[in-house]
C-alpha positions in Angstrom: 4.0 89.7 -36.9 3.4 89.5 -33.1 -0.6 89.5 -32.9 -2.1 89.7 -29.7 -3.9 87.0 -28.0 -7.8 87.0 -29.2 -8.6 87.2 -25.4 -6.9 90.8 -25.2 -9.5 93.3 -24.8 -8.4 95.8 -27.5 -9.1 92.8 -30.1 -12.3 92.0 -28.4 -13.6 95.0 -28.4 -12.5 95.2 -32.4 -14.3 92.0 -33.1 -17.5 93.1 -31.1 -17.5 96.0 -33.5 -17.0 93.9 -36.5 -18.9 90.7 -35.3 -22.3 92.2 -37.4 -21.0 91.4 -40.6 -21.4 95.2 -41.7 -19.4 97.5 -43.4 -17.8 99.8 -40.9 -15.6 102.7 -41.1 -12.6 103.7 -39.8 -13.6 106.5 -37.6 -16.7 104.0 -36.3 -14.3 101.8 -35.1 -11.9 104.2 -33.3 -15.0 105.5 -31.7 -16.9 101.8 -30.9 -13.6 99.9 -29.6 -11.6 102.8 -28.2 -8.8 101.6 -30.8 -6.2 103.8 -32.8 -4.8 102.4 -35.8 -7.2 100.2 -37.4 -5.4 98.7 -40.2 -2.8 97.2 -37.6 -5.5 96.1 -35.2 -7.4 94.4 -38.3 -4.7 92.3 -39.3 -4.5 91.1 -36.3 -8.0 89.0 -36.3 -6.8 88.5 -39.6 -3.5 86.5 -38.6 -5.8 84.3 -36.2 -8.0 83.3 -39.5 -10.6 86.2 -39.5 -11.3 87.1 -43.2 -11.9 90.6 -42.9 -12.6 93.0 -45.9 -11.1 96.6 -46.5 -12.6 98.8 -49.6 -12.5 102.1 -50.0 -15.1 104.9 -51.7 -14.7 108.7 -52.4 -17.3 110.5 -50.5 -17.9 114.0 -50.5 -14.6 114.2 -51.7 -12.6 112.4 -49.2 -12.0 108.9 -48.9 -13.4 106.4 -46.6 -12.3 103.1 -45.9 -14.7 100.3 -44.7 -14.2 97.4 -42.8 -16.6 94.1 -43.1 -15.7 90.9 -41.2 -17.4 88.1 -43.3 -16.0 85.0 -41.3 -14.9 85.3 -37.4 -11.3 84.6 -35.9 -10.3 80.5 -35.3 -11.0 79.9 -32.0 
């Protein structure tokens, strides 16, 4: 994998988003970082060290998938 620099503003904004420590969806984080495809921009962080979480939950009959960053990127 080629992952971008941690300086490149798409992964900043992605990590701003995810720097709370909260669960956040999919469709928060398109919206938040101005990002399309989160699972790629996720593993991302992830290749610089982030340990980010992914679960997914049925709700109101469609799934939802939830992203929680519980340690930041190497630096």
């Amino acid at each position: 994998m080629h992952a971008a620099s941690l300086t490149s503003p798409r992964l900043t904004r992605v990590l701003a988003v995810l720097a709370d420590g909260r669960p956040h969806t999919t469709r928060e984080i398109v919206r938040k970082a101005g990002v399309m495809a989160v699972n790629a921009c996720v593993s991302e962080p992830r290749h610089h060290g982030a340990l980010i979480e992914c679960r997914s939950e049925i709700i109101g009959g469609h799934r939802r998938f939830f992203y929680t960053m519980t340690k930041g990127p190497l630096q």
